[in-house]
C-alpha positions in Angstrom: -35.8 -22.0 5.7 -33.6 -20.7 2.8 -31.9 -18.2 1.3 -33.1 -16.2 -1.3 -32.1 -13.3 -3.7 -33.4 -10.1 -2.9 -35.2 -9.8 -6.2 -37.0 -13.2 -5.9 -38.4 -12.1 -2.7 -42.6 -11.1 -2.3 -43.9 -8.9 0.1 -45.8 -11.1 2.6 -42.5 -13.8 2.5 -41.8 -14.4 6.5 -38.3 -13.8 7.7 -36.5 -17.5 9.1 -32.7 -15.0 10.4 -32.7 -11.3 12.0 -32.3 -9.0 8.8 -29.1 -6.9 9.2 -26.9 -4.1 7.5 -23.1 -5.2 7.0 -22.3 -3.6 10.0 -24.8 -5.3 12.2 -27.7 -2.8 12.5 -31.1 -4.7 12.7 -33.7 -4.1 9.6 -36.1 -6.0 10.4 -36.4 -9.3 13.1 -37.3 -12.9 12.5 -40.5 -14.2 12.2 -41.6 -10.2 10.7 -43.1 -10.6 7.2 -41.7 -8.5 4.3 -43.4 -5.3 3.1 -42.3 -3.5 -0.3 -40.9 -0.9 2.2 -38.4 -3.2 3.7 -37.4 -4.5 -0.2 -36.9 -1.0 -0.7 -34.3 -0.4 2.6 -32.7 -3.3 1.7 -31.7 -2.5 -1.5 -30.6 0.8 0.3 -28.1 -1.0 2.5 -26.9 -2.9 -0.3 -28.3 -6.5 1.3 -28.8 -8.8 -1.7 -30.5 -11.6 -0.1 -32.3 -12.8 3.2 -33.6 -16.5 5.0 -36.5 -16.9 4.4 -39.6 -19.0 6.0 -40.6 -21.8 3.9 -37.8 -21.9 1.2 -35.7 -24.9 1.0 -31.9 -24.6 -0.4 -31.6 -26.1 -3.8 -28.6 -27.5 -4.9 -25.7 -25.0 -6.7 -27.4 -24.8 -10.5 -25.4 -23.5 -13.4 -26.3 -19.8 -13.5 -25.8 -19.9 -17.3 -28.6 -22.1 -17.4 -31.4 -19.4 -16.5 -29.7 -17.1 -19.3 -31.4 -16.1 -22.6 -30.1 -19.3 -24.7 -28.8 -16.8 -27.4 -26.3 -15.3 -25.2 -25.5 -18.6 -23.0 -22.0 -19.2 -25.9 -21.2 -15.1 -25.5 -21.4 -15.3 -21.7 -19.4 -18.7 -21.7 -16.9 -17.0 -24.1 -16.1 -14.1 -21.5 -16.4 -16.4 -18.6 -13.5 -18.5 -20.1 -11.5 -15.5 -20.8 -12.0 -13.3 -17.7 -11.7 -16.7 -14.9 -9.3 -18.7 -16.8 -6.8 -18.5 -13.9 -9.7 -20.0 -11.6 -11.1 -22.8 -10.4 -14.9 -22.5 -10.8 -15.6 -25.2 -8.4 -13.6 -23.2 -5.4 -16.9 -22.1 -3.5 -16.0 -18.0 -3.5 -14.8 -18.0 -7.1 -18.1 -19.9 -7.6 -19.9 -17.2 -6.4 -18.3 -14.2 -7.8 -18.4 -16.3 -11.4 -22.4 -16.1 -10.7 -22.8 -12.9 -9.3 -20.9 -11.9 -12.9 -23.5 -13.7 -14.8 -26.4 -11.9 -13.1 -24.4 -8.7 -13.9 -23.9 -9.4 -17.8 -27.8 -10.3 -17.9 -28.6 -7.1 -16.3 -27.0 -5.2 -19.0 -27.9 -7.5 -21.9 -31.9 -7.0 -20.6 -31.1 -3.4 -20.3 -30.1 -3.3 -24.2 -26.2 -3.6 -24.1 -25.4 -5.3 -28.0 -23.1 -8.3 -27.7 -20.6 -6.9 -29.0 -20.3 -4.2 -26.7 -20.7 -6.7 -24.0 -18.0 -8.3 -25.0 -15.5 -5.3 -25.7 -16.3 -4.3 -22.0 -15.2 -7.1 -20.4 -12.7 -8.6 -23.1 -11.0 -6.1 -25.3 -10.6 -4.1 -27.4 -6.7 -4.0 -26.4 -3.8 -1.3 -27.1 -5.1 1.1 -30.3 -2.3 3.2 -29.4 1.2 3.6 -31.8 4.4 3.5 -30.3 4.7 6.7 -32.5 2.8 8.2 -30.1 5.0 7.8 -26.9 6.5 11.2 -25.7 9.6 9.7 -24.0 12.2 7.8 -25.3 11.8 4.3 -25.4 14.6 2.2 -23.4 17.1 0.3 -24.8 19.2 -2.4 -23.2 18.6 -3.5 -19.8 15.6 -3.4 -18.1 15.7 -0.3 -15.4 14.7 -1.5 -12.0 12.3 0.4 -9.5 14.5 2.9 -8.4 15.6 3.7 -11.7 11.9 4.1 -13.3 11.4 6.7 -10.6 14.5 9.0 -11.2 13.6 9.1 -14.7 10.5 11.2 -14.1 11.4 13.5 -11.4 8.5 15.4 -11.3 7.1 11.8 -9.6 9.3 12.8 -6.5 7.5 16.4 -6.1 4.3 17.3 -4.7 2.9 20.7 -3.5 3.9 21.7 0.3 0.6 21.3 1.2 0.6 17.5 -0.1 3.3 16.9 2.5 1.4 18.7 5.5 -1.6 16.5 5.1 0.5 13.2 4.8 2.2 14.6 8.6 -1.1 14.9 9.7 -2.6 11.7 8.7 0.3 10.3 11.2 -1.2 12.7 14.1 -4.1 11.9 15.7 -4.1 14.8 18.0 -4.6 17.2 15.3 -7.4 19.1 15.4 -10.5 19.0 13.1 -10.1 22.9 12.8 -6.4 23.1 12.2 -6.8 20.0 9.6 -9.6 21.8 7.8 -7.4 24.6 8.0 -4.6 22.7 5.8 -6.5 20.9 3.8 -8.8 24.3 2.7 -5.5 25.9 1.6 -6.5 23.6 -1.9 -10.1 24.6 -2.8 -10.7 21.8 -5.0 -9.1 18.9 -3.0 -11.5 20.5 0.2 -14.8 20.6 -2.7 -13.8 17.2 -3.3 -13.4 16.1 0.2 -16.9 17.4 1.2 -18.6 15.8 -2.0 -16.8 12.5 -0.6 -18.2 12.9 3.2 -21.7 14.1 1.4 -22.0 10.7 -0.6 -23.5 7.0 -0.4 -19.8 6.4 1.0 -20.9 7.6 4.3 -24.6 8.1 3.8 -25.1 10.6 6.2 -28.8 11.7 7.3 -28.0 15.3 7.4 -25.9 16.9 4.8 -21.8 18.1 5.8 -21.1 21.8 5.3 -17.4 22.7 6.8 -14.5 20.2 6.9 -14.0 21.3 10.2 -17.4 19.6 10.7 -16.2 16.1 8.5 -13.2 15.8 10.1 -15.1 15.8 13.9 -17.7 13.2 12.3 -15.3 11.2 10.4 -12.1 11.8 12.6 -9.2 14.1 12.2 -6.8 11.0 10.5 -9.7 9.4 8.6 -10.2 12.8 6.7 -6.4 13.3 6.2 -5.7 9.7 4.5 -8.8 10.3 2.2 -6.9 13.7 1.4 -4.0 12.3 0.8 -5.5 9.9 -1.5 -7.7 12.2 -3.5 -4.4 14.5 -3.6 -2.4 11.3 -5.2 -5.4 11.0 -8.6 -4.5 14.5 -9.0 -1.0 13.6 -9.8 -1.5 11.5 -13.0 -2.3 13.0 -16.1 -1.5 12.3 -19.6 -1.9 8.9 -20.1 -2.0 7.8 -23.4 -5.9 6.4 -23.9 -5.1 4.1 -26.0 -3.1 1.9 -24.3 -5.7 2.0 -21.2 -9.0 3.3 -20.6 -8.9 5.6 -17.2 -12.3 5.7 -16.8 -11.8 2.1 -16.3 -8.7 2.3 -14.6 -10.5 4.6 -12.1 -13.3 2.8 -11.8 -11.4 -0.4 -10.8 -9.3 1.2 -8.0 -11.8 3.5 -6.7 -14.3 -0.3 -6.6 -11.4 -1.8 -4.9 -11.1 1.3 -2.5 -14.5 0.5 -1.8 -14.6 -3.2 -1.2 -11.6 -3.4 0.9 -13.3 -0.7 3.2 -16.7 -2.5 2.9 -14.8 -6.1 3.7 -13.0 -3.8 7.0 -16.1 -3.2 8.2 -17.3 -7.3 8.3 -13.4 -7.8 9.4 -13.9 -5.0 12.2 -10.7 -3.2 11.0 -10.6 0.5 12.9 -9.6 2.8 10.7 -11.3 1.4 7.1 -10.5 5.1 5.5 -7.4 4.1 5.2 -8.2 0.7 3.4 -10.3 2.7 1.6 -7.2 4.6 0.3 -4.8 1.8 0.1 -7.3 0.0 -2.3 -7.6 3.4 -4.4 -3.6 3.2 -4.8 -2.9 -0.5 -5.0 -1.8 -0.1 -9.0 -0.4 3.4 -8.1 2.8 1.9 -10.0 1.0 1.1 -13.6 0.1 5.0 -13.6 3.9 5.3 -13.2 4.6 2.7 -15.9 1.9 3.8 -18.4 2.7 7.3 -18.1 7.0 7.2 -18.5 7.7 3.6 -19.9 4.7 3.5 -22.7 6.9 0.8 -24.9 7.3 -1.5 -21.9 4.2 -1.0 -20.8 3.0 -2.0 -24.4 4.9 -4.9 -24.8 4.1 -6.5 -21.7 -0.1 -6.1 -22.8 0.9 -7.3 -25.8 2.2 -10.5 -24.4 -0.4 -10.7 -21.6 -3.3 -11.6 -24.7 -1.3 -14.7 -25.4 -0.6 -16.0 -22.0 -3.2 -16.8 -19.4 -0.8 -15.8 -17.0 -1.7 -13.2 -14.8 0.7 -9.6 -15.7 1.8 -9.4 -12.4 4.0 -12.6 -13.0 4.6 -11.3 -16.4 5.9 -7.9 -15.1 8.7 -10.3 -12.8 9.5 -12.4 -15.0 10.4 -9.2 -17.5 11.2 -6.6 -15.3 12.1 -8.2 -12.1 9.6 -6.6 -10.1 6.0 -5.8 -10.2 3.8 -2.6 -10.6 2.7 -3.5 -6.9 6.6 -2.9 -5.6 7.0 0.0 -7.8 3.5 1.5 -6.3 5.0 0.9 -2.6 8.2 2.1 -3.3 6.9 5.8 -4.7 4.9 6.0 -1.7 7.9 5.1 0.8 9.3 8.5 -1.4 5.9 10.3 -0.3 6.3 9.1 3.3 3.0 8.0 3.0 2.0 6.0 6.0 3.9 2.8 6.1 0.9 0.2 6.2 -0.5 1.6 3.0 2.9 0.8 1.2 2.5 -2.6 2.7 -0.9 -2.7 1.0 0.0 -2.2 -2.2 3.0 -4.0 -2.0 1.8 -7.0 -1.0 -1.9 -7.6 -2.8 -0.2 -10.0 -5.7 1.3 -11.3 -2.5 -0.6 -11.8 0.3 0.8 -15.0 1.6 4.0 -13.0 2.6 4.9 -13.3 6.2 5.0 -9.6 6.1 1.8 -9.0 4.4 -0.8 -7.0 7.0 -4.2 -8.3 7.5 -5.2 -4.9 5.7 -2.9 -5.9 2.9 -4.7 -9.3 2.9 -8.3 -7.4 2.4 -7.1 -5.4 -0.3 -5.6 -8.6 -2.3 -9.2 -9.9 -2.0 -10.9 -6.8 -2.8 -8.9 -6.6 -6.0 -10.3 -9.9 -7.0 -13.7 -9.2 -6.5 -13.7 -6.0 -8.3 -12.1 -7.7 -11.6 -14.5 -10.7 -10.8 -17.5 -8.5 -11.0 -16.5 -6.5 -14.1 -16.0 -3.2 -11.9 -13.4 -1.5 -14.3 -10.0 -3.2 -15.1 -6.6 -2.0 -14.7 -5.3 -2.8 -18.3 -6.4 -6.5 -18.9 -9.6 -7.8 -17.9 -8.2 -11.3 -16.9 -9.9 -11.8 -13.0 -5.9 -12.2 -10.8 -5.5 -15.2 -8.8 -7.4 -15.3 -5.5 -4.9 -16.8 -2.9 -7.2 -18.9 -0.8 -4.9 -19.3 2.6 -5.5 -15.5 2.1 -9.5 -15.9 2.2 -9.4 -18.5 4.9 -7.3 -16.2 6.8 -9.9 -13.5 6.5 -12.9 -16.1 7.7 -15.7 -13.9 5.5 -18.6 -16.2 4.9 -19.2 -16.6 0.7 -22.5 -15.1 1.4 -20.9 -11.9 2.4 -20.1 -11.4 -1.4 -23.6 -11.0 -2.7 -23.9 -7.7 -0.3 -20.8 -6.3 -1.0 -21.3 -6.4 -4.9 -24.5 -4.5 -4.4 -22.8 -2.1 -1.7 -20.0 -1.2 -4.1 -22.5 -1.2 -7.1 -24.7 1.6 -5.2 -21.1 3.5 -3.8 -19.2 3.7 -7.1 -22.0 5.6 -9.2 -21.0 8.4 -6.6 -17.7 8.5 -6.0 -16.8 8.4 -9.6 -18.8 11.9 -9.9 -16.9 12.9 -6.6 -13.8 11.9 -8.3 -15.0 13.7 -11.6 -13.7 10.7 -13.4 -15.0 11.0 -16.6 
């Protein structure tokens, strides 16, 4: 017996392990041989690989080495840019590294130029002018976290209707029809919120029509976090494009939303909407940073291409503090539920004492999404993975393979539910 990828598998191959869904539902037993139908469902589920019958393991082999030998230097070149705060030799790292291979040969095979390959996942980096910056740039000493925030107060203000769903995300005896009654007081956040319930995030048999309905299918205080982060997007506009892409931002954050819900679900945590939004805010404070402090923003990018370290070091060693403290700190202001703040405080730093286990998943989730080339969040350098932090957790590597293709098939969605263009 041995494992194989899902795409190297034949109908007719015999099943050596039960074939199951991340969350433990049964596909197929052992001993059943594999028709095209089950290939089919399994791709569905996001499984990337199964035991098979017959198949002995091989020994780790260099994933480069099955590459088209004319882009074996390009994918080294981005490989030694995006990891080079790794150790490829740490079995998960090892993993993504590959599973990040496999992706760039996808996209290569499906006619992506190597220059555009490389742009993707390396630069282009900061096109944008200081001319350009609407507010005026500081002078003197740095400001701390408090002191960024009062400087744009409009970050202290949301709609009255912002603040009722927060109070009932901390209520679980609200009920579905008095939530759906808040919530539909915003047209477009409840269009949204439906779209959500209605996609491969839930994959639902039968479609959703009423938020009264999500919220008794989902749960009163699942539907209110996802509000309340779908409410938060809506808060950041403006950004200068040039100094970051937020389509990619986006698409990072809403791929670590996903993964840290997806890696809930293997951890068993109960209420994985709300991982779902603490991954979607965990670089709430760049928005905050990009959008009032452009010069310091562009400085610190600026620096971060001639350092391998990773910016959230930079940002402390400049600042004082990191976008992840800032983040946590304008949702203490929100009164937004305190172990989201923890969350985001704490995925740079999830060897803190006072880090949460859902903090913990988050941190990992944010480097798996920059390992597998899921968006970026202003540099494409892959963060350090803290690997007390992955013990901790106790997810098998193999784990990995499923939730790249889980996220893969989830983010296609959610970035049209999200209308981030």
């Amino acid at each position: 017996m041995g494992i194989l990828a899902l795409e190297d598998i034949q109908p007719g191959m015999i099943l050596a392990s039960d074939l199951r869904t991340s969350q433990g539902r049964l596909l197929l037993p052992r001993q059943a041989a594999i028709e095209a139908k089950h290939l089919r469902m399994a791709r569905i589920w996001g499984i990337s690989e199964a035991d098979i019958e017959g198949v002995i393991d091989q020994p780790d082999k260099n994933v480069l080495d099955s590459a088209d030998p004319a882009l074996r230097d390009l994918f080294q070149e981005i490989l030694a840019w995006r990891f080079a705060n790794h150790d490829g030799k740490v079995q998960p790292m090892r993993r993504l590294m590959d599973l990040f291979v496999h992706r760039l040969n996808a996209l290569a095979a499906a006619g992506m130029e190597q220059d555009l390959l490389r742009e993707r996942f390396i630069g282009p980096f900061l096109s944008i002018s200081l001319e350009q910056e609407t507010s005026a740039p500081l002078s003197g000493r740095v400001l701390s976290c408090e002191e960024m925030l009062l400087r744009e107060p409009s970050l202290a203000c949301h709609p009255d209707i912002f603040h009722e769903i927060v109070e009932a995300s901390g209520n679980p005896k609200i009920s579905a029809a008095h939530l759906a009654e808040i919530i539909g007081k915003d047209p477009s956040l409840a269009s949204r919120l439906l779209r959500l319930v209605n996609s491969a995030f839930y994959s639902f048999e039968n479609k959703v029509d009423t938020l009264a309905r999500a919220a008794a299918i989902v749960g009163t205080v699942q539907i209110a976090n996802l509000a309340v982060g779908v409410s938060v997007i809506s808060h950041f506009k403006g950004i200068p494009s040039g100094l970051v892409d937020m389509r990619a931002f986006w698409e990072h954050s809403i791929a670590v939303g996903v993964i840290s819900r997806l890696l809930g679900v293997h951890r068993r945590i109960p209420i994985r909407e709300r991982l779902f939004i603490a991954g979607l805010l965990h670089d709430l404070g760049r928005l905050v940073i990009y959008k009032n402090h452009l010069q310091q923003a562009r400085a610190l990018m600026t620096l971060a291409l001639s350092s391998s370290e990773p910016m959230h070091e930079l940002e402390r060693a400049s600042w004082g503090f990191t976008h992840a403290e800032l983040g946590s700190l304008l949702l203490r202001k929100w009164r937004i539920p305190q172990v989201i703040q923890n969350s985001v405080a704490c995925h740079h730093a999830s060897f803190r004492s006072e880090a949460t286990d859902e903090a913990k998943l988050v941190h990992l989730a944010d480097v798996i999404a920059h390992a597998l080339g899921f968006g970026h969040s202003g540099l494409r350098r892959v963060p350090p993975l803290c690997l007390k932090t992955w013990d901790h957790i106790g997810l098998p590597v193999s784990v990995l393979s499923t939730v790249a293709a889980q996220t893969d098939n989830q983010l296609r969605d959610l970035m049209r539910v999200f209308a981030v263009s």
